[in-house]
C-alpha positions as CSV (number, residue, x, y, z in Angstrom):
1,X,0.0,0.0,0.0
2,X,0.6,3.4,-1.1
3,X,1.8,5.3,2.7
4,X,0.2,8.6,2.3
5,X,-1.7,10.7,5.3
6,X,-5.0,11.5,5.5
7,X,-4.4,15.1,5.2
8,X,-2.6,14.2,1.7
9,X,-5.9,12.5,0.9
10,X,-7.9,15.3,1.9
11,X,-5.6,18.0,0.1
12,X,-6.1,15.9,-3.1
13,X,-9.6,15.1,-3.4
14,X,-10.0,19.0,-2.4
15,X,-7.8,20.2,-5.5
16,X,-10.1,17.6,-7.8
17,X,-13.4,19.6,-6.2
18,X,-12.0,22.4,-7.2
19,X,-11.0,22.0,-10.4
20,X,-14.3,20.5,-11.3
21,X,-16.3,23.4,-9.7
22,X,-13.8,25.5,-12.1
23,X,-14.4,23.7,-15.6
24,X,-18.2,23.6,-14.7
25,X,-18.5,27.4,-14.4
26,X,-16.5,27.7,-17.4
27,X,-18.3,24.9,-19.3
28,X,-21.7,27.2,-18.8
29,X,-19.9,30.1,-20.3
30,X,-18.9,28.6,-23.2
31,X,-22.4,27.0,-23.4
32,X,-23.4,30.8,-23.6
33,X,-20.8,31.1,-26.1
34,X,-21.6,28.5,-28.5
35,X,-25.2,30.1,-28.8
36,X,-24.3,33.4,-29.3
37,X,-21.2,33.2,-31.4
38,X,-21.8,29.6,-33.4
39,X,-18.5,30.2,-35.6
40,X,-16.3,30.6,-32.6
41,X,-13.3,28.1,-32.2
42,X,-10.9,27.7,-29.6
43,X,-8.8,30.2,-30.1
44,X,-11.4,32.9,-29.9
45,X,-13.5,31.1,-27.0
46,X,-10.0,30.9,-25.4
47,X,-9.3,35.1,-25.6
48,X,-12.6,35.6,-24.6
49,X,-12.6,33.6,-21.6
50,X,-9.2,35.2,-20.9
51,X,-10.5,38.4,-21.6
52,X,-13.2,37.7,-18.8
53,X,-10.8,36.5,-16.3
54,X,-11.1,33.0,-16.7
55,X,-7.8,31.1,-15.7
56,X,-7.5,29.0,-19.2
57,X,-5.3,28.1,-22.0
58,X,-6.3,26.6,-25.5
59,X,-5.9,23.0,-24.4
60,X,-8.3,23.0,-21.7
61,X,-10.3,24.7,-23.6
62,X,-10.3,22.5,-26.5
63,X,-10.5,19.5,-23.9
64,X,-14.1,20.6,-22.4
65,X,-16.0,22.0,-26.0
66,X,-14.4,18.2,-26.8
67,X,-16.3,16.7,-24.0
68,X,-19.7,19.2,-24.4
69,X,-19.4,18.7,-28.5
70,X,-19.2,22.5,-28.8
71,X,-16.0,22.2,-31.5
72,X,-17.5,24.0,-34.4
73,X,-17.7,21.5,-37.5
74,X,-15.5,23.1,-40.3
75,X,-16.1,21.6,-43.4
76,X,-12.8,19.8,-44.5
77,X,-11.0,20.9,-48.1
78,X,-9.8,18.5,-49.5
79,X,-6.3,19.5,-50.5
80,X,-3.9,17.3,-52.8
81,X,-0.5,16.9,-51.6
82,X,0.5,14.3,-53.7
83,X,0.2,13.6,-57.5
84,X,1.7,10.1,-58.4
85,X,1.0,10.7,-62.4
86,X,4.1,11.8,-63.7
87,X,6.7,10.7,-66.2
88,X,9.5,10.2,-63.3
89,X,11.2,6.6,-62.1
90,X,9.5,5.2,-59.3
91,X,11.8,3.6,-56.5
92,X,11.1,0.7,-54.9
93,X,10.3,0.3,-51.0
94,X,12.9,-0.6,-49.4
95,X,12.0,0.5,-45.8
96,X,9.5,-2.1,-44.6
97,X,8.6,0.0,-41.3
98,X,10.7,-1.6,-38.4
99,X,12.1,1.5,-36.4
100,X,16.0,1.5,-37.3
101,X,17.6,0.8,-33.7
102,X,20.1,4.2,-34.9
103,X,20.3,7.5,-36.2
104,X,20.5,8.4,-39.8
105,X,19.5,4.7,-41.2
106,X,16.2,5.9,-42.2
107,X,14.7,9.7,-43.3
108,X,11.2,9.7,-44.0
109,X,9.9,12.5,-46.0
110,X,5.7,14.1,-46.4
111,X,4.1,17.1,-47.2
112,X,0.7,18.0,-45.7
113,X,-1.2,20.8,-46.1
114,X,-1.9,23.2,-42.5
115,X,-5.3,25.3,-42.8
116,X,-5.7,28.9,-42.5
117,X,-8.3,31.4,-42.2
118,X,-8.8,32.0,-45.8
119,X,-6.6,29.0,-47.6
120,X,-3.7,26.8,-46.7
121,X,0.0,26.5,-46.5
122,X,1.8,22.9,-47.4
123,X,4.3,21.4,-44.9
124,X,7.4,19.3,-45.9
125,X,8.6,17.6,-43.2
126,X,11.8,14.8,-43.0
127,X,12.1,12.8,-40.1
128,X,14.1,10.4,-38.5
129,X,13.0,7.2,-38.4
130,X,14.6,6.0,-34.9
131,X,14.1,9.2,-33.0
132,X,11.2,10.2,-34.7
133,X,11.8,13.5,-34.6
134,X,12.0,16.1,-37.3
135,X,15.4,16.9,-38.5
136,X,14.3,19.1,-41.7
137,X,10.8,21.4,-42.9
138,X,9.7,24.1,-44.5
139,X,6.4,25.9,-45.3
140,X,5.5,27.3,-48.0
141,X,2.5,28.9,-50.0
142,X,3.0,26.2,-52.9
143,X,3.5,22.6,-52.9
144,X,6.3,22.1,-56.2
145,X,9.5,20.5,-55.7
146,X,11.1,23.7,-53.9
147,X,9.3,23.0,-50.6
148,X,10.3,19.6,-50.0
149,X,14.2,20.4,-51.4
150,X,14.0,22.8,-48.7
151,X,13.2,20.6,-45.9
152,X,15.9,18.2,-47.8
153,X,18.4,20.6,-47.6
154,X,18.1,21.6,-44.0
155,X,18.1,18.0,-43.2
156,X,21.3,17.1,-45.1
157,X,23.1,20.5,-43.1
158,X,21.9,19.6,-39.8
159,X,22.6,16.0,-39.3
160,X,25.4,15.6,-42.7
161,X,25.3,12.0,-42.9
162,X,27.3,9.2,-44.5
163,X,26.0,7.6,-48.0
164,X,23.5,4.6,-47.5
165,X,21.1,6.4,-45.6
166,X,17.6,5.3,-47.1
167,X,14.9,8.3,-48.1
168,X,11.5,6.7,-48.1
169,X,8.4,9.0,-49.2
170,X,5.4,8.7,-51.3
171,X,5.2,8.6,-55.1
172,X,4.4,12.2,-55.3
173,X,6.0,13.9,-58.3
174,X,7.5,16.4,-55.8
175,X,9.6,13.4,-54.7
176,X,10.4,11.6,-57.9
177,X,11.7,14.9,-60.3
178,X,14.9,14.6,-61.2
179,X,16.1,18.1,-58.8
180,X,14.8,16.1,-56.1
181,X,16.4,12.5,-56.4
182,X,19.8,13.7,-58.1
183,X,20.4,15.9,-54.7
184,X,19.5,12.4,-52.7
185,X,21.7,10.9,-55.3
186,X,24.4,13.3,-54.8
187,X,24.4,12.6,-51.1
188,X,24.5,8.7,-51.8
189,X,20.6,8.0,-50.4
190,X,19.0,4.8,-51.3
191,X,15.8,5.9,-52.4
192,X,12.6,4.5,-51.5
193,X,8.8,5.1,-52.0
194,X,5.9,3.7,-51.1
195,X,3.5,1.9,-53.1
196,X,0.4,3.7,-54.5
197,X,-2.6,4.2,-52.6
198,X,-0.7,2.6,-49.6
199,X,-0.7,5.2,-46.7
200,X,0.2,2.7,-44.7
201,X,4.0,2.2,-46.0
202,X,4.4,5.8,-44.4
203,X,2.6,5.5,-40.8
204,X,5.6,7.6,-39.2
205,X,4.9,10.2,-41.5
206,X,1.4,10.5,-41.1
207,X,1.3,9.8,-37.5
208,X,3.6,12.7,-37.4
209,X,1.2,15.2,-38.8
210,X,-1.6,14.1,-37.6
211,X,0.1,15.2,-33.9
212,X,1.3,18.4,-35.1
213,X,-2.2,19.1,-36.7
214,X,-4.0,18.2,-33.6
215,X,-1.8,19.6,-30.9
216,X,-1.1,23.0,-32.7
217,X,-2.5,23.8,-36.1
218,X,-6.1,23.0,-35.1
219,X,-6.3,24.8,-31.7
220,X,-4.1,27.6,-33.1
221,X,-6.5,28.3,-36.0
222,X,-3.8,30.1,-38.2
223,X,-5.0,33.1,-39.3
224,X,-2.4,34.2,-41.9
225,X,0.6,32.2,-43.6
226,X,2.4,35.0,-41.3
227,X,1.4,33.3,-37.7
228,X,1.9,29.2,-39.1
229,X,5.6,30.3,-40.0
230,X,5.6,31.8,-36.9
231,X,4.5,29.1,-34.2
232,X,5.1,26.3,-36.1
233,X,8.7,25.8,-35.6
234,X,8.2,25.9,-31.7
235,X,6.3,23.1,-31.5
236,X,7.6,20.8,-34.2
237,X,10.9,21.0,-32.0
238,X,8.5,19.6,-29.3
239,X,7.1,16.8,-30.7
């Protein structure tokens, strides 16, 4: 058994009243919120609240319109990212998905698109397959074969591996034009690709953005290409 005193106890299930008594006065304000303002998201039910001395940040926020289903619906765009038609060689996949048990044995490389107020911004992102973390991205207005180079490049000067390291992405034209894989080929990467219409081959990838879109782009609710480049950054370094 756990030896705590009862004062401990006490001091605990006091600080859980509490912070119940809290969200449920600031679940009724949003409530009030929601009716009077059905477009607001978090981040302006989060300023308000602020604004009328509520003790909140976006997470909590987000947290409790989760729980009372008061998350404005925004109708998804549907924005291509990739475009496997194109005259370009297609590489075979050689990374089968088993984390490499070291650094710089596999990059994996995807572009996904981060919503703004009026439009979108694409993100090219290359991670490390072992850590898991990014190690190269850039944002840009457009998706062509500049934005990923980019997120190549910065890559290639931050870690400056040794030839063999394997480069898996999709079959987006992006990744197969000849600027893109003669750099990779210049750097002596294996090159790899996943099959089409197999989002699976790239799970890191995707898993990836799906956390970056949830924790930050989603409860930041960009309103210019201005803020994404801003806060962005910050919290890719986190996750």
């Amino acid at each position: 058994m756990i030896d705590l005193s009862r004062s401990t106890c006490y001091y605990r299930q006091q600080r859980s009243d509490v912070k119940q008594q809290e969200d449920q006065k600031i679940i009724a304000r949003l409530e009030q919120l929601a009716r009077e303002f059905s477009r607001y998201g978090v981040r302006r039910m989060t300023a308000q609240l602020q604004h009328e001395g509520f003790v909140v940040n976006r997470k909590r926020v987000y947290r409790l319109m989760q729980e009372q289903k008061l998350l404005c619906k925004v109708k998804k765009r549907f924005v291509v990212t990739t475009n496997s038609e194109h005259p370009y060689e297609r590489y075979p996949n050689l990374y089968g998905g088993n984390i490499p048990s070291s650094l710089n044995q596999v990059w994996i490389a995807d572009i996904a698109y981060i919503r703004l107020r009026k439009g979108h911004a694409y993100l090219a992102m290359i991670l490390d397959a072992c850590s898991r973390k990014a190690i190269g991205w850039h944002l840009s207005r457009t998706p062509d074969a500049s934005l990923p180079l980019a997120a190549l490049e910065m890559a290639i000067a931050t870690r400056q591996p040794s030839s063999g390291v394997i480069h898996h992405s999709d079959q987006g034209v992006q990744y197969a034009c000849h600027a893109y894989t003669g750099l990779l080929k210049q750097h002596g990467f294996q090159i790899s690709m996943s099959c089409t219409a197999m989002p699976t081959d790239n799970a890191q990838a995707e898993s990836f953005m799906a956390t970056l879109k949830k924790g930050e782009a989603y409860l930041s609710e960009y309103r210019t290409y201005k803020e994404a480049a801003a806060r962005l950054p910050r919290f890719i370094d986190d996750i």
